[in-house]
N, C-alpha and C positions, 0 to 999 in steps of 0.2 A: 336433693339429698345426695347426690352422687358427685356433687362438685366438691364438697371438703370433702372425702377422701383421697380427691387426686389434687387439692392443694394441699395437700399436707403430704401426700406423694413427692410433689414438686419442690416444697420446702426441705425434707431432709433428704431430698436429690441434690438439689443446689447449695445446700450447707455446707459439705465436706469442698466441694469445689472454689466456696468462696473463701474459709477457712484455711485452705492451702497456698490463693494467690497472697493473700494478706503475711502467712509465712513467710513465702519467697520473695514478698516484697522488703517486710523489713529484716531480712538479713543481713549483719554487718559484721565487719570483724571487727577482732576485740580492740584491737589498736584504734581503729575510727572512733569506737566509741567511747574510750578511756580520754581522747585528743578530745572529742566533743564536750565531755564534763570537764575534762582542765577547762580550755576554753570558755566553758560557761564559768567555772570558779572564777577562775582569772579577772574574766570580764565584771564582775561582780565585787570581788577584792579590789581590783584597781581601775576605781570609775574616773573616765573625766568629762568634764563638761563642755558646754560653748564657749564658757568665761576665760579657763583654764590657760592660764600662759603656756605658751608653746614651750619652754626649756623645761617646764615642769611635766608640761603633757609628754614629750617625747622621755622623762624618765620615767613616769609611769606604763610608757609604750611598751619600753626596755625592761622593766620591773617584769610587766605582763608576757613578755615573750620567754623570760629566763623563769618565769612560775609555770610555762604552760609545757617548757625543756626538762624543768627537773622532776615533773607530775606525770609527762609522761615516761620517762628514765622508772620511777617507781611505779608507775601504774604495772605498765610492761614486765617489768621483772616480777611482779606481782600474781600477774595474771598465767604467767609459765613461761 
């Protein structure tokens, strides 16, 4: 009878501590993660395959890089 009250001692000892590392882990700035969702957009708007002829591939390269410049130009000014 004396063990659950010192695991449940234990439990909201160790809550607030793992709660915290999990914070400090995912910290990011806003910039990283406005690049990450263009990036994902991007990559999703302009797919290419295995098949994909290379003059076509490298202007959807081109496409994808000037969608992820001008997403984040707006993201940024967006965010402050």
């Amino acid at each position: 009878m004396r063990i659950l009250p010192l695991i449940t001692l234990a439990i909201a000892i160790a809550m607030p501590m793992g709660l915290a590392a999990q914070e400090q882990r995912g910290v990011t700035s806003t910039r990283e993660a406005v690049k990450a969702a263009c990036q994902r957009d991007a990559r999703l708007i302009y797919r290419t395959g295995g098949r994909t002829l290379p003059e076509v591939r490298a202007q959807m390269i081109a496409a994808r890089r000037a969608y992820v410049r001008d997403c984040l130009a707006k993201g940024v000014a967006a965010a402050g």
